[in-house]
C-alpha positions as CSV (number, residue, x, y, z in Angstrom):
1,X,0.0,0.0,0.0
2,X,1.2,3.7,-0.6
3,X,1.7,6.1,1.6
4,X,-0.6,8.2,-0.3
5,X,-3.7,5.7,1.1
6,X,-4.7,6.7,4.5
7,X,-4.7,10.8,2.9
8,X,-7.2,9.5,-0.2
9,X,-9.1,7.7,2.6
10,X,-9.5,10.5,4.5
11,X,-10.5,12.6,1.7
12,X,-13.2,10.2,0.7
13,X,-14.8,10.2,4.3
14,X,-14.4,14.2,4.4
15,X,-17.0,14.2,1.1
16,X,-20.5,13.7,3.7
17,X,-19.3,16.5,6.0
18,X,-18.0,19.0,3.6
19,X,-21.0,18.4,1.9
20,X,-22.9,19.3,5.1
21,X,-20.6,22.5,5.8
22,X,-21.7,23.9,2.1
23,X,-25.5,23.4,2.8
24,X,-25.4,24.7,6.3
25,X,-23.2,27.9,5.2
26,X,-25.6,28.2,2.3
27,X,-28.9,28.0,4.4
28,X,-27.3,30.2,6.8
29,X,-26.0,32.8,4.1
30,X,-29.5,32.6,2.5
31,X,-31.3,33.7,5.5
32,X,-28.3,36.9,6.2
33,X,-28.8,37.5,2.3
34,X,-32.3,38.5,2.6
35,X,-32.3,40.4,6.0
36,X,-29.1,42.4,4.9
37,X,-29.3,46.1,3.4
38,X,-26.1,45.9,1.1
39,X,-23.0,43.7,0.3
40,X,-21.1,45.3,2.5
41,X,-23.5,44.5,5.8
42,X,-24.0,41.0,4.1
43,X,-20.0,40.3,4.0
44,X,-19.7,41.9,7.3
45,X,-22.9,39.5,8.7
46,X,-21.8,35.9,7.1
47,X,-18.4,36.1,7.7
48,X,-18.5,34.4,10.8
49,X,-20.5,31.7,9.3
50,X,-17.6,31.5,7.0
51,X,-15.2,31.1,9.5
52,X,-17.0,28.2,11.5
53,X,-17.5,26.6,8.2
54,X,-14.3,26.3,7.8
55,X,-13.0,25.3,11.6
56,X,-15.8,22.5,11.1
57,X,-14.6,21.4,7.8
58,X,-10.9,21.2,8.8
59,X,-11.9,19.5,12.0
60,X,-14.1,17.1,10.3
61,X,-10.9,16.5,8.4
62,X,-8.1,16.3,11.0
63,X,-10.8,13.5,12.6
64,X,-10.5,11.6,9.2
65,X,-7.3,11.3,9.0
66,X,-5.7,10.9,12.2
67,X,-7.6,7.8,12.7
68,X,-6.9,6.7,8.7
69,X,-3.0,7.5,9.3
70,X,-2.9,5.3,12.2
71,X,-5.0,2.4,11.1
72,X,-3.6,1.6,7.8
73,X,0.3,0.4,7.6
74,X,2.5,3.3,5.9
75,X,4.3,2.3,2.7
76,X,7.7,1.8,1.8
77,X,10.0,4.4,2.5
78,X,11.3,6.3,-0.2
79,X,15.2,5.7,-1.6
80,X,17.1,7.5,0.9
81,X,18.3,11.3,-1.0
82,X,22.1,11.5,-1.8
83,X,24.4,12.4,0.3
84,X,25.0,15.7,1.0
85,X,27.4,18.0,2.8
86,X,26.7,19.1,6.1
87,X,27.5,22.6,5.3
88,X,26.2,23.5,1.8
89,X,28.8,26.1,0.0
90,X,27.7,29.5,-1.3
91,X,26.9,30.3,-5.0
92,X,29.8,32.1,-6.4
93,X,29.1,35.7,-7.3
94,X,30.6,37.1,-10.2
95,X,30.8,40.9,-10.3
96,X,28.2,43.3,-11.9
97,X,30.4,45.3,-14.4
């Protein structure tokens, strides 16, 4: 298995609440849309409800894949880079002239 399965598995099981998180900010945006007076009041109104959509979403998503990192084995590592030196030596700089 890849490393790249316990992510894709979180990311399918994040499609139900993100799904969720568009309908409720949309109700919710709805509902400031009509009682608001002009964009600026709306923006200033449904921000917040922009912000929790968010903190929900990413939380929904953290609770994916912590459990989805830990339950399925990681994949080989990757090759191990080159070998480099420890201290890495400047460009040279040529003069402007």
């Amino acid at each position: 298995m890849t490393a790249a399965a316990p992510t894709a598995l979180a990311l399918a099981c994040s499609v139900a609440p993100a799904a969720w998180c568009a309908h409720w900010f949309a109700g919710r945006a709805r509902r400031v849309l009509g009682a608001s007076r002009g964009l600026a009041e709306f923006g200033r109104r449904v921000r917040p409800a922009l912000l929790v959509t968010v903190t929900l979403f990413v939380g929904a998503l953290l609770a994916f894949l912590w459990p989805a990192r830990t339950a399925l084995p990681a994949g080989p590592s990757p090759a191990a880079p080159a070998a480099t030196p420890s201290s890495p030596t400047p460009p040279s700089r040529r003069s402007a002239g």
